[in-house]
BALUM-148885 format. One record per residue (C-alpha): residue number from 0; residue in one letter; y, x, z. Coordinates in steps of 0.05 Angstrom, whole numbers, padded with zeros to 5 digits. Layout:
BEGIN
R   num   residuo        v        u        w
R   NUM         A        Y        X        Z
...
! end
This chain:
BEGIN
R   num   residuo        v        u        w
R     0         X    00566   -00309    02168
R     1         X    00524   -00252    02159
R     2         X    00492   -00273    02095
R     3         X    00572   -00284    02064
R     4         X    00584   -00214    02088
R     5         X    00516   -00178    02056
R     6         X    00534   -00196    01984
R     7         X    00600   -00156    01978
R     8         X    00571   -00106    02010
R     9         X    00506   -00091    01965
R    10         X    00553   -00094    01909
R    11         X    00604   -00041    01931
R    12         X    00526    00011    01949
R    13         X    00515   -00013    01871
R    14         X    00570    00011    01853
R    15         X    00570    00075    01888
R    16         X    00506    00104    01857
R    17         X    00528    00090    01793
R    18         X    00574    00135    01808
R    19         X    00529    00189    01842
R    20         X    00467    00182    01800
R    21         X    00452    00227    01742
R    22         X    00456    00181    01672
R    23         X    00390    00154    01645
R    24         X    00381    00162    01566
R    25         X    00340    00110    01531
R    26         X    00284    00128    01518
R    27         X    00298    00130    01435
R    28         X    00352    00178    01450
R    29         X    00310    00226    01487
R    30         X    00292    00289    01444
R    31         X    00212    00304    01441
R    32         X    00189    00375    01412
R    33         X    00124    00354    01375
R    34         X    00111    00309    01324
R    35         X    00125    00294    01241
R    36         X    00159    00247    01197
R    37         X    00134    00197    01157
R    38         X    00165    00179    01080
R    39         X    00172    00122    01037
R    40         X    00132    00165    00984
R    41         X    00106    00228    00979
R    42         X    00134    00238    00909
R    43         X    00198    00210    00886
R    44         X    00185    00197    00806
R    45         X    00238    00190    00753
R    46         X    00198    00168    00690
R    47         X    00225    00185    00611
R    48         X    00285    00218    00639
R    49         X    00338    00232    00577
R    50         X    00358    00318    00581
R    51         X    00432    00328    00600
R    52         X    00448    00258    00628
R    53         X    00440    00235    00697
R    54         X    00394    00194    00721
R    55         X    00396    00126    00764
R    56         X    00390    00137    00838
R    57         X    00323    00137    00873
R    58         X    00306    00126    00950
R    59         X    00278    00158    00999
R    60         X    00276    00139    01064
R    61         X    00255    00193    01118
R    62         X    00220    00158    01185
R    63         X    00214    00181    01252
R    64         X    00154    00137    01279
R    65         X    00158    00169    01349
R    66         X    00180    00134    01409
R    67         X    00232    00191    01426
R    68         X    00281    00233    01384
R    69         X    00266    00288    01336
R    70         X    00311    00344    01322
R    71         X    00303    00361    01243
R    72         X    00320    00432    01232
R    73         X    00321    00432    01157
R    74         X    00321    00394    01098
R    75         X    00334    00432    01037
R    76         X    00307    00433    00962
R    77         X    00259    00484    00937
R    78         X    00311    00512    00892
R    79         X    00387    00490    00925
R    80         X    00439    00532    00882
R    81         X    00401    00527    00803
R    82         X    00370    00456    00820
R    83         X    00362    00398    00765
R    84         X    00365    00350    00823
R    85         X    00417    00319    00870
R    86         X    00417    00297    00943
R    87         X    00460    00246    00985
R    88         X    00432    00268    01057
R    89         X    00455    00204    01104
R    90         X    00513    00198    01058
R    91         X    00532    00267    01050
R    92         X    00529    00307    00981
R    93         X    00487    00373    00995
R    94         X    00433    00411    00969
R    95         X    00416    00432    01034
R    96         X    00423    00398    01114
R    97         X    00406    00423    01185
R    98         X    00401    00404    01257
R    99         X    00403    00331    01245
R   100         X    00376    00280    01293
R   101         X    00337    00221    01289
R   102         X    00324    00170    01341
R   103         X    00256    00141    01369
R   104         X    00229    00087    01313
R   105         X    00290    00103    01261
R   106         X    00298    00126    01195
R   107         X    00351    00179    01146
R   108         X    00358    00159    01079
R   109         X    00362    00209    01024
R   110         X    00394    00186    00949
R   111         X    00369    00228    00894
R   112         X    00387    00234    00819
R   113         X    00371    00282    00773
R   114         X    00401    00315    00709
R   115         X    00346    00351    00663
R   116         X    00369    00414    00616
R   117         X    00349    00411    00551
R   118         X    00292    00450    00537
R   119         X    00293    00458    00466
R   120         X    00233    00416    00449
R   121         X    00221    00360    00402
R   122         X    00171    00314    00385
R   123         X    00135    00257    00437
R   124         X    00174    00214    00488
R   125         X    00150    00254    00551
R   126         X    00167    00336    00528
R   127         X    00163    00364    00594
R   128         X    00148    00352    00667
R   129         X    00201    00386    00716
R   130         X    00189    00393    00786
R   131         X    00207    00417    00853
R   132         X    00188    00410    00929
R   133         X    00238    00371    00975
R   134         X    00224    00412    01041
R   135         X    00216    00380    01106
R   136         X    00217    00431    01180
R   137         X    00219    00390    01243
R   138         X    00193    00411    01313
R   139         X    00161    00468    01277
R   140         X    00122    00435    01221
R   141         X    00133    00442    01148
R   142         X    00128    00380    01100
R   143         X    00139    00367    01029
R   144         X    00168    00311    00980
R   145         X    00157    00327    00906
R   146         X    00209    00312    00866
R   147         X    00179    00294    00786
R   148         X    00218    00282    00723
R   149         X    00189    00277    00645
R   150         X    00240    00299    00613
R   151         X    00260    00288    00540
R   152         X    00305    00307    00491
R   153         X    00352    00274    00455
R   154         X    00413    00267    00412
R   155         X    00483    00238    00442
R   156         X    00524    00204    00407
R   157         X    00582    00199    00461
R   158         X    00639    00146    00430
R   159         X    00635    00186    00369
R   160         X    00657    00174    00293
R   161         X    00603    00197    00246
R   162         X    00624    00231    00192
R   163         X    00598    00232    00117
R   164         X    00530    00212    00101
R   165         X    00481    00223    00147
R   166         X    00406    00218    00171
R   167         X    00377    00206    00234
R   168         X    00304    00220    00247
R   169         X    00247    00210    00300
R   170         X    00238    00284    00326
R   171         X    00284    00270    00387
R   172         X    00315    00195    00408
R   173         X    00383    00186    00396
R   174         X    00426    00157    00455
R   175         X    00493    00121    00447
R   176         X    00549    00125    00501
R   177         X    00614    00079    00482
R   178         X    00615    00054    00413
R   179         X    00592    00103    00360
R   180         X    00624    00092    00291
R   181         X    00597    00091    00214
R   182         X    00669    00093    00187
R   183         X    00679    00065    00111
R   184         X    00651    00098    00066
R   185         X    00595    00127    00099
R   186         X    00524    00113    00097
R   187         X    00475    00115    00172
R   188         X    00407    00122    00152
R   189         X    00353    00123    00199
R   190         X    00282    00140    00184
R   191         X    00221    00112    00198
R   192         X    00203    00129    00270
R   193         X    00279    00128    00296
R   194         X    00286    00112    00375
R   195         X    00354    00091    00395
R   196         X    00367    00075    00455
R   197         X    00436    00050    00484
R   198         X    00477    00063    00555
R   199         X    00505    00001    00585
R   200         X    00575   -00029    00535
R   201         X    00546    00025    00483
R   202         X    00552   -00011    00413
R   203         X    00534    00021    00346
R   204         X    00594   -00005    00301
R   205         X    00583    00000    00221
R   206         X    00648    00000    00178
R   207         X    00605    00024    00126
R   208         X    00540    00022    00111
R   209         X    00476    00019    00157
R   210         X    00403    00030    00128
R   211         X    00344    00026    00166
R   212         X    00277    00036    00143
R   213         X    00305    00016    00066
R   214         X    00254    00019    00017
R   215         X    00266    00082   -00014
R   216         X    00252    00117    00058
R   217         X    00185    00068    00076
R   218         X    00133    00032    00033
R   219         X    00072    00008    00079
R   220         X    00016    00001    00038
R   221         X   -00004   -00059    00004
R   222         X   -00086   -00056    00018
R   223         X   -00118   -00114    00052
R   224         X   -00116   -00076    00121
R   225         X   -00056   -00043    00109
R   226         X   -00022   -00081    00176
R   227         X    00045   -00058    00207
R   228         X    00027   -00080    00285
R   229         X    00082   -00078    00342
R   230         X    00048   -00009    00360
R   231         X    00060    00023    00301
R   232         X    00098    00096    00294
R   233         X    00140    00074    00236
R   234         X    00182    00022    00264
R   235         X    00256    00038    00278
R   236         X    00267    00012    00348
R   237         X    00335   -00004    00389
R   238         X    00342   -00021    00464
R   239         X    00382   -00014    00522
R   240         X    00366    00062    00555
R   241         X    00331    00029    00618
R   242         X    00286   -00003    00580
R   243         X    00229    00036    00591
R   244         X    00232    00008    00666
R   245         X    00187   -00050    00688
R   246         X    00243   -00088    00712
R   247         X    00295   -00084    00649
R   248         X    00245   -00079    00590
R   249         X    00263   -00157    00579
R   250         X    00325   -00162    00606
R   251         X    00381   -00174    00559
R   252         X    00448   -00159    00553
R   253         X    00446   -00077    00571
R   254         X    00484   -00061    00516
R   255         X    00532   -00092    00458
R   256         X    00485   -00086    00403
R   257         X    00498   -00070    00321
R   258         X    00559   -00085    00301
R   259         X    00580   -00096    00220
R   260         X    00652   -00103    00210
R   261         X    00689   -00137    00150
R   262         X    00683   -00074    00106
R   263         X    00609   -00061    00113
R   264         X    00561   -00078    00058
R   265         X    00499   -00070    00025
R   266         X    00464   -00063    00106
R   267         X    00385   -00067    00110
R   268         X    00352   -00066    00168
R   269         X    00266   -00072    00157
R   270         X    00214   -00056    00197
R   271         X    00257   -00055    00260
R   272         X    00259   -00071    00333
R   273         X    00325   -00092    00369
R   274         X    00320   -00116    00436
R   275         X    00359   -00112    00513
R   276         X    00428   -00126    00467
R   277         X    00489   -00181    00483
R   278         X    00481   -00189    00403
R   279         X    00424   -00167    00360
R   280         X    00465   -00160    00298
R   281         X    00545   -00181    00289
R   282         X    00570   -00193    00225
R   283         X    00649   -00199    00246
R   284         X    00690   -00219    00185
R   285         X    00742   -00262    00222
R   286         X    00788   -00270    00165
R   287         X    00746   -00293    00116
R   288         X    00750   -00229    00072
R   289         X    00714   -00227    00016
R   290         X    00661   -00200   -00004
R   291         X    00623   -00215    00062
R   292         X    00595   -00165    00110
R   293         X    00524   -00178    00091
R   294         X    00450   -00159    00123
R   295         X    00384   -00161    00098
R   296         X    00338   -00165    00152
R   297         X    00256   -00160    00136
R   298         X    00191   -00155    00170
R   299         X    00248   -00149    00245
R   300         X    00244   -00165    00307
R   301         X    00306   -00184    00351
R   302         X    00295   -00203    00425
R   303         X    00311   -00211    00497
R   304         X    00387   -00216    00480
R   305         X    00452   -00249    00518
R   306         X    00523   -00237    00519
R   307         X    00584   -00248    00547
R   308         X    00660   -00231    00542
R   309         X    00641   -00180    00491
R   310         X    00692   -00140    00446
R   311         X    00670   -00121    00377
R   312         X    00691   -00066    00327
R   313         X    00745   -00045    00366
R   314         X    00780   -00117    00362
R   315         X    00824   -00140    00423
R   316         X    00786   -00210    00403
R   317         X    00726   -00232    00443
R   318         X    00664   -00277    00450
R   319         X    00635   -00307    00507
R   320         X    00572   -00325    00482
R   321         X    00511   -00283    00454
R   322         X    00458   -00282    00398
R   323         X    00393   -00252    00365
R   324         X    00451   -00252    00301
R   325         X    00518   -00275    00296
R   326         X    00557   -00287    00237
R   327         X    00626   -00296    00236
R   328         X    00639   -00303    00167
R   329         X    00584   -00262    00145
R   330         X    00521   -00262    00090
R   331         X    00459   -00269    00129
R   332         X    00387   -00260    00094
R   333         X    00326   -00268    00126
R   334         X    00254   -00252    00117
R   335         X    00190   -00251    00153
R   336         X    00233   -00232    00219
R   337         X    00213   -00256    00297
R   338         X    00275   -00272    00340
R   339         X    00251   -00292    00406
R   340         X    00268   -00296    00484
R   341         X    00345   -00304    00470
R   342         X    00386   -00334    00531
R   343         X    00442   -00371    00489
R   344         X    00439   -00373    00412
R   345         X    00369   -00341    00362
R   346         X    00426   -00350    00310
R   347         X    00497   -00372    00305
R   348         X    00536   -00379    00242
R   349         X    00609   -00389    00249
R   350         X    00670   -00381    00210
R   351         X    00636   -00406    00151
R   352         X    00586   -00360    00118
R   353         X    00520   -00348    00073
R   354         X    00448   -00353    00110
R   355         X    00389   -00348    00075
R   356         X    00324   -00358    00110
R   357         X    00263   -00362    00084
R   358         X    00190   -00348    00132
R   359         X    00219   -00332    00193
R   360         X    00200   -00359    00264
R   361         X    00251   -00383    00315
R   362         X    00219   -00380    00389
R   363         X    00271   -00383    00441
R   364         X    00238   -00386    00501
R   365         X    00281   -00340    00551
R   366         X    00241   -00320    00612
R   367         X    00303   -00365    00650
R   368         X    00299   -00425    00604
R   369         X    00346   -00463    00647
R   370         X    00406   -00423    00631
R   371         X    00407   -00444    00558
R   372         X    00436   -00502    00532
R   373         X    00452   -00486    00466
R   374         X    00415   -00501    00394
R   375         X    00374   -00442    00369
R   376         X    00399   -00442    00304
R   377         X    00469   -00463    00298
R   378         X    00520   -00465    00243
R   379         X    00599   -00482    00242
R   380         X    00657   -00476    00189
R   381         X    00699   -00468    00252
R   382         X    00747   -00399    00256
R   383         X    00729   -00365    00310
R   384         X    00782   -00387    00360
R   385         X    00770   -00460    00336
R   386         X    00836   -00470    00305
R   387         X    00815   -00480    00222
R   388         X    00758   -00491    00188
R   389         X    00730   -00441    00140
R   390         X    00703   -00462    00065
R   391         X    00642   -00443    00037
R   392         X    00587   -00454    00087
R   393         X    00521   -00446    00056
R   394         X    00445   -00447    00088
R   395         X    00380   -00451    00062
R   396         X    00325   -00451    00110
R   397         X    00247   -00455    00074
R   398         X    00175   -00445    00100
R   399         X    00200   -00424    00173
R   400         X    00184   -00450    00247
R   401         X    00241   -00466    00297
R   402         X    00224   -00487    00359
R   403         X    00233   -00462    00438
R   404         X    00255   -00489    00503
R   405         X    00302   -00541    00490
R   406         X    00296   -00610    00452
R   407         X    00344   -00588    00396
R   408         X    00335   -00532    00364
R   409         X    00387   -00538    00299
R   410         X    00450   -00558    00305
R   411         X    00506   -00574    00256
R   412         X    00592   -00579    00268
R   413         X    00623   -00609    00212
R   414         X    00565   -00614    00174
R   415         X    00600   -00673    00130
R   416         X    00647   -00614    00107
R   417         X    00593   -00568    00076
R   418         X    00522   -00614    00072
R   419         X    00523   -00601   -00003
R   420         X    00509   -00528    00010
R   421         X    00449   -00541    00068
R   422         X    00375   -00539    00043
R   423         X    00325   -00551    00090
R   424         X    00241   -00555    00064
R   425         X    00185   -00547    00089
R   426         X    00198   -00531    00160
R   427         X    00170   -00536    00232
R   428         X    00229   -00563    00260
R   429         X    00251   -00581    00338
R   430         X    00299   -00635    00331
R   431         X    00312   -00695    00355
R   432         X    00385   -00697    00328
R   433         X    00366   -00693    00249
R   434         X    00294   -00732    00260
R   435         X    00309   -00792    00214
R   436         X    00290   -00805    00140
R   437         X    00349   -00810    00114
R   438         X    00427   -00782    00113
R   439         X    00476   -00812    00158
R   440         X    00553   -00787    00177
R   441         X    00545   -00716    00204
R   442         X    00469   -00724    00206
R   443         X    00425   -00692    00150
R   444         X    00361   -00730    00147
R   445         X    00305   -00680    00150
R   446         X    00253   -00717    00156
R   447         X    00260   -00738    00078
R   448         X    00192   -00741    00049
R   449         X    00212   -00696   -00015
R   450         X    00235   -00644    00046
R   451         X    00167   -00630    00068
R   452         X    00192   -00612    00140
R   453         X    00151   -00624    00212
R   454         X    00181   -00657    00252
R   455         X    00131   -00684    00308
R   456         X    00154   -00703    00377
R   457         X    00177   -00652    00425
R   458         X    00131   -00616    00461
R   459         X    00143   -00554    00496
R   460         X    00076   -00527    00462
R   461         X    00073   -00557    00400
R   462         X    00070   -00516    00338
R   463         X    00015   -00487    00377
R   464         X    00035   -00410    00392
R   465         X   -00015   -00362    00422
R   466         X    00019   -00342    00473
R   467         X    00098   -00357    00500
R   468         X    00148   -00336    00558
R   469         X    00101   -00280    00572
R   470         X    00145   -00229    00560
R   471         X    00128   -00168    00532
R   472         X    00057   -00206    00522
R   473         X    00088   -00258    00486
R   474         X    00057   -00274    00410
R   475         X    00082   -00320    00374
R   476         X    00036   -00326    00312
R   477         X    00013   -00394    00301
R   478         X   -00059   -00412    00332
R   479         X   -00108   -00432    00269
R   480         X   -00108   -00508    00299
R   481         X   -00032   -00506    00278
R   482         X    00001   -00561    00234
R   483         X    00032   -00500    00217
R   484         X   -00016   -00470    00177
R   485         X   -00044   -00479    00117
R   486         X    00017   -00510    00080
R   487         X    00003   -00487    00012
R   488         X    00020   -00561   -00033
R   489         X    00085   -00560    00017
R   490         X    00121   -00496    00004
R   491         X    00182   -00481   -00019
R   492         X    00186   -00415   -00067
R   493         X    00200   -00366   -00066
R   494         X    00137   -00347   -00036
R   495         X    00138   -00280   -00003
R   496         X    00073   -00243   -00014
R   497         X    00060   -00212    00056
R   498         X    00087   -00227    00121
R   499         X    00121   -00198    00185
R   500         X    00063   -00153    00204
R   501         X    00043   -00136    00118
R   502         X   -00016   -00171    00123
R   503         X   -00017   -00217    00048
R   504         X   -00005   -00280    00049
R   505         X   -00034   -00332    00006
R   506         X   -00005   -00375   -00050
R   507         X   -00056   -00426   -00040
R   508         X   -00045   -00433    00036
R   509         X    00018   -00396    00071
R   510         X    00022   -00403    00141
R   511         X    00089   -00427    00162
R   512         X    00133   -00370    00197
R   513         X    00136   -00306    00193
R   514         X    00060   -00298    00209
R   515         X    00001   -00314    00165
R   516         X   -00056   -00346    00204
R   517         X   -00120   -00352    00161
R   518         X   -00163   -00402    00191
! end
């Protein structure tokens, strides 16, 4: 009986000094008056930031690594009210913050951005170096977080139409918001040296004409040693405005990419880089209009490229597919040019069309190979919503290397409807579709004697590149053990004298590609 009776009873004395007893804070709670913080870094970097446009957000995070409480009295920036740099204190906008608390083993985080003032300086891609001191005051003791930008100038071209004629040169980059337009009429010429970068949907759309690096504005030398490597200062180069970070200097897709409408013509585009685009190049001629929108692209490089759902040239139309060039309808000609690392299509020819292509190398091996199950090089007299077919399709392909990921590398839609205008000599080819000796319905035979291509079984490594799906380390010349090299009885003219990089190549023993190897 007793026992039955003591258990009610120490409950209701429990419950009784709760209600007497002074409250007990945890221990994390409990405010201590000495000790620091600890930071996620002691200098919070922004690296080639672009003058008058903000930057992407950085983090810092702001530990207490004390068992109890600290009380910060201050966090403020070295200069609050004329400041280049932003603050989002624990989700709060301001310059400056006091008397805030942080418990035992937590943390504040602290978003920062930055917007640079042009400082009236041309010339290298870091100009200037801005800084400032992030300050730090808790339980008495001062601590810093430097805040570091390089800054450079540029010239915006926010979703503007270009008038008249004009020049773009290398003493500042030029950054495009929206789509910036060439209107009819008007000639973009950009100089040798010319950085463009692009923001994110940013498209450079040419109703008239686009030149880049034409011949009359740079002539590399034609000595023995007179080589124009990846490195070099001359070459015009295009990629998304991130680019410069580790983790989106090969990612593709950051921005539309070079658009050529129906009316453009007479476009060159030499000695160039394009990379980080949904499209390289777009020729969009949907209607068939002649003349064609037309390119000539030498001694290029187009990479790292995808799209999807893209608009072009101000169309309500759209594609949901990407490429290192598309053609829709357009006049393609290509020479010693590299496209590499592209996610869907290296090129796609649709709507009909004219493609010349003579000592270029296909290597389409996207860091994500599994994504892609499309031919490299592809070609269809289709329109573009697949209702017609187009006339007129013409390709000749000489003295080139296609090859990459997939088994089948060349592809053909309705060839039976345009075979009489397809050459194809003297080329490394990956293909198992076109592999036999002779013609059959909707199947050129490419491995005709008289058509001196290679066609060897697939390998993932076979024409023997120096180095693939490295990235930026990637090099896609042709080892000297190549079947590649060396195919002087086999080519088809017209032999072009020097190759991607201006090195010369031989008459007596080319190198297929746009690469000369000399063993």
């Amino acid at each position: 009986m007793f026992k039955k009776l003591l258990f009610p009873v120490l409950l209701l004395l429990s419950a009784g000094l709760s209600l007497t007893l002074p409250g007990c804070k945890p221990r994390e709670e409990e405010l201590q008056t000495s000790g620091a913080l600890a930071f996620s870094a002691d200098t919070v970097k922004f690296d080639t930031v672009f003058t008058t446009l903000r930057t992407v957000t950085k983090r810092l995070w702001v530990y207490n690594r004390n068992p109890r409480g600290v009380n910060v009295d201050l966090i403020g920036l070295e200069k609050p009210v004329s400041s280049a740099y932003t603050l989002l204190i624990n989700g709060d906008l301001k310059q400056t913050a006091s008397n805030l608390f942080i418990r035992g083993q937590d943390s504040l985080l602290i978003l920062v951005r930055a917007k640079l003032p042009d400082n009236g300086q041309n010339g290298s891609p870091k100009d200037y170096v801005l800084e400032e001191k992030l300050n730090f005051r808790t339980n008495g003791q001062d601590q810093q977080v430097l805040l570091r930008s390089f800054g450079q100038n540029i010239y915006l071209h926010d979703g503007s139409q270009l008038t008249g004629n004009l020049t773009w040169t290398n003493d500042r980059p030029h950054v495009l918001y929206n789509d910036v337009i060439v209107p009819a009429g008007s000639t973009l010429r950009l100089k040798p040296g010319t950085r463009v970068y692009a923001h994110a949907g940013a498209a450079l759309v040419v109703r008239g004409t686009l030149l880049v690096n034409s011949p009359t504005d740079y002539a590399p030398g034609t000595a023995a040693t007179d080589t124009v490597k990846a490195t070099n200062t001359n070459i015009v180069r295009f990629a998304g405005d991130r680019s410069g970070e580790t983790l989106y200097a090969t990612a593709p897709g950051q921005w539309t990419g070079i658009v050529l409408d129906a009316g453009s013509h007479g476009n060159i585009i030499r000695y160039a880089q394009i990379q980080n685009a949904s499209v390289g190049v777009l020729l969009y001629n949907p209607a068939n209009a002649s003349p064609r929108p037309d390119v000539l692209l030498q001694n290029s490089v187009i990479r790292y490229i995808s799209g999807a759902d893209v608009s072009f040239a101000g169309s309500k139309s759209s594609l949901e597919y990407g490429a290192g060039v598309l053609s829709v309808g357009g006049k393609v000609t290509m020479e010693n040019t590299l496209l590499s690392d592209c996610y869907e299509y290296a090129l796609l020819g649709t709507g009909g069309g004219e493609y010349s292509i003579n000592y270029c190398t296909i290597a389409n091996y996207p860091a994500i190979t599994r994504v892609r199950n499309t031919a490299s090089l592809t070609f269809s007299n289709s329109s573009a919503d697949g209702k017609a077919k187009i006339p007129g399709l013409t390709l000749s392909l000489k003295n080139s290397v296609v090859w990459g990921s997939n088994r089948d590398e060349l592809s053909f839609e309705n060839y039976d409807d345009y075979s009489a205008g397809v050459s194809i000599q003297n080329t490394m080819l990956a293909t198992q579709l076109y592999a036999a000796a002779a013609n059959a319905p909707s199947k050129p035979g490419l491995a005709r004697p008289d058509l001196n291509n290679l066609i060897p079984p697939y390998s993932y490594t076979y024409p023997k590149f120096k180095q693939i799906s490295a990235g930026l380390n990637s090099d896609y010349r042709l080892d000297a053990t190549s079947p590649g090299v060396n195919r002087g009885t086999q080519q088809a003219q017209p032999l072009l004298l020097r190759d991607l990089l201006n090195l010369p190549r031989p008459s007596a023993a080319p190198t297929l590609g746009a690469y000369q190897t000399n063993k």
